[in-house]
C-alpha positions as a printed NumPy array, in Angstrom:
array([[ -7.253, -29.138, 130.236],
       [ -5.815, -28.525, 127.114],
       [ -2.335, -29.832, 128.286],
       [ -3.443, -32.429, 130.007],
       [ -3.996, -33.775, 126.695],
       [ -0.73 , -33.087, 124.889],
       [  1.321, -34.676, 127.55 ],
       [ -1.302, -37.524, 127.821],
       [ -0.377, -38.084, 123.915],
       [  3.454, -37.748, 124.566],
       [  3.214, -40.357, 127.081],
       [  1.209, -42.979, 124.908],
       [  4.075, -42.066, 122.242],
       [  6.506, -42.24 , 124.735],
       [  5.146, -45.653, 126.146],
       [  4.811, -46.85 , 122.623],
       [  8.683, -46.668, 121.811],
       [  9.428, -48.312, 124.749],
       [  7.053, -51.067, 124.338],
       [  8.406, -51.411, 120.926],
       [ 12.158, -51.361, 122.063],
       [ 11.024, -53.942, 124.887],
       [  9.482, -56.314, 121.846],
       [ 12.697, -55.705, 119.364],
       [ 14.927, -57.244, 122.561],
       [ 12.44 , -59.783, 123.058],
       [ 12.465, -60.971, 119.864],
       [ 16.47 , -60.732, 119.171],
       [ 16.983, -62.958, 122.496],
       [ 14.152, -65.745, 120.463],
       [ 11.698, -65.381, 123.337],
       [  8.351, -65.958, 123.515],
       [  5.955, -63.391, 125.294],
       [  5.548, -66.141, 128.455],
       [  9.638, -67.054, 128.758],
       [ 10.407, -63.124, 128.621],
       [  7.445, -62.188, 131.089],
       [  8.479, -65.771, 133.381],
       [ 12.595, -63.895, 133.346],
       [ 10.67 , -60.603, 134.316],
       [  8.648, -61.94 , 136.978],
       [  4.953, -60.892, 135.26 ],
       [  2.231, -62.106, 133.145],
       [  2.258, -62.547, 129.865],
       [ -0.887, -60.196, 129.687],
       [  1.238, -57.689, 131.419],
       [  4.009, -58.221, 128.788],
       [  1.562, -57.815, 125.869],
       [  0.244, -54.63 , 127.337],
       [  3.763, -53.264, 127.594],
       [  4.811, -54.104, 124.077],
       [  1.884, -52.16 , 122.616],
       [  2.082, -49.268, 124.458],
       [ -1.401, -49.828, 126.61 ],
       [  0.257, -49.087, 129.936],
       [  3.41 , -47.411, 130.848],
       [  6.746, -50.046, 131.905],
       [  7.484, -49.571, 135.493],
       [ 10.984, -48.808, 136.263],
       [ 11.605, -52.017, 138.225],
       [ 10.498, -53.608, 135.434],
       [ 12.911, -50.864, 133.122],
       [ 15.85 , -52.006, 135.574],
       [ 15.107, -55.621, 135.32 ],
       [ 15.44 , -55.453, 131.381],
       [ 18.887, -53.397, 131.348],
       [ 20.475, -55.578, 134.2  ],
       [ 19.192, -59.648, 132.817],
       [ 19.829, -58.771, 129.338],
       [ 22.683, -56.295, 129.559],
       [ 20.62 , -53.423, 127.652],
       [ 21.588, -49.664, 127.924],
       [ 19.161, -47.626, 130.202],
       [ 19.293, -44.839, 127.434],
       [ 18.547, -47.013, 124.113],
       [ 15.825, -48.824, 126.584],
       [ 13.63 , -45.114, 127.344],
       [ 15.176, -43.105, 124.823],
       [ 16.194, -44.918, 121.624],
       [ 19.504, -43.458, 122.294],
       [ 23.057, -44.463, 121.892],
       [ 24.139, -47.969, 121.722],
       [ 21.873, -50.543, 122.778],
       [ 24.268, -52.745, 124.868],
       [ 25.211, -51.306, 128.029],
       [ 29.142, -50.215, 128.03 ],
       [ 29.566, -51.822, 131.09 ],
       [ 28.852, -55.501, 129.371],
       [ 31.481, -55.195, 127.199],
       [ 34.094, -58.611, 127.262],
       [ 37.873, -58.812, 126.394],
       [ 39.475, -61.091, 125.931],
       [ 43.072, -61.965, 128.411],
       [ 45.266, -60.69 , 125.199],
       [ 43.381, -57.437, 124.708],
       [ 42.959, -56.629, 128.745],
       [ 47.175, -57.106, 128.974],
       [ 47.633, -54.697, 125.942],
       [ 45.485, -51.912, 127.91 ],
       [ 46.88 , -52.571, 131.092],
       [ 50.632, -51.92 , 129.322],
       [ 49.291, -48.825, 127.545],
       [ 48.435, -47.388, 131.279],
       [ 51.547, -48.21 , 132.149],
       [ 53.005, -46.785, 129.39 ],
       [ 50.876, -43.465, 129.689],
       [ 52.225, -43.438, 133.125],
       [ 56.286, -43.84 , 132.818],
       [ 56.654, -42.272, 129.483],
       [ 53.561, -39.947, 128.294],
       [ 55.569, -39.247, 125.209],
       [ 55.564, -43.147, 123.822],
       [ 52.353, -43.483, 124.54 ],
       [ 51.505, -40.446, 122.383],
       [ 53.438, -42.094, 119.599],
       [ 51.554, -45.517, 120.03 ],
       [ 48.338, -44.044, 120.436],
       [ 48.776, -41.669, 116.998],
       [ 49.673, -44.85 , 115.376],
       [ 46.935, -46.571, 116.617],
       [ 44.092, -44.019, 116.037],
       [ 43.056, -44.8  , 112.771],
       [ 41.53 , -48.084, 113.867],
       [ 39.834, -46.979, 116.938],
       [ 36.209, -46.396, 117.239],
       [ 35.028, -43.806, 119.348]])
């Protein structure tokens, strides 16, 4: 019985941080409870009850989050990494030409593209 409990606590936690995560999204898109819960496709009750942690976020409702508002599915359960999902990421035509000419230069002359790269480095985030 007695574990039972702990985990019961780790999942209000655990539902908690979520909610909370699910609010701080919310409120950086300027939505109110009923135009995020109308995008979702629930009640604002049900909204409410998520951002406090009351009931657990069902993962359709997880999935829905990540996909309309381009959120990473680890920030969104675990507070992890970065919050926008890589896969979101724009660039612009000038940028996407200079990467597609670095693969080509990877590819017909590795040693150039070392060069460029080493030069480049110091500016690149990782």
């Amino acid at each position: 019985m007695k574990n039972k409990h702990i985990l019961s606590n780790k999942m209000k936690k655990n539902h908690r941080k979520i909610g909370e995560r699910i609010r701080e999204i919310r409120k950086e898109k300027g939505l109110t409870q009923i135009e995020f819960s109308k995008i979702l496709g629930i009640t604002q009750d049900k909204l409410s009850k998520y951002e406090n942690g009351r009931v657990g976020v069902p993962i359709e409702i997880i999935l829905k989050i990540s996909d309309e508002f381009k959120i990473s599915l680890d920030w969104l359960l675990k507070g992890k990494g970065p919050k926008i999902s890589k896969k979101t990421y724009e660039f612009d035509e000038e940028i996407y030409k200079i990467a597609q000419n670095l693969q080509i230069l990877k590819e017909d002359s590795p040693e150039w593209y070392e060069k460029v790269k080493k030069t480049i480095s110091p500016w690149l985030k990782e």
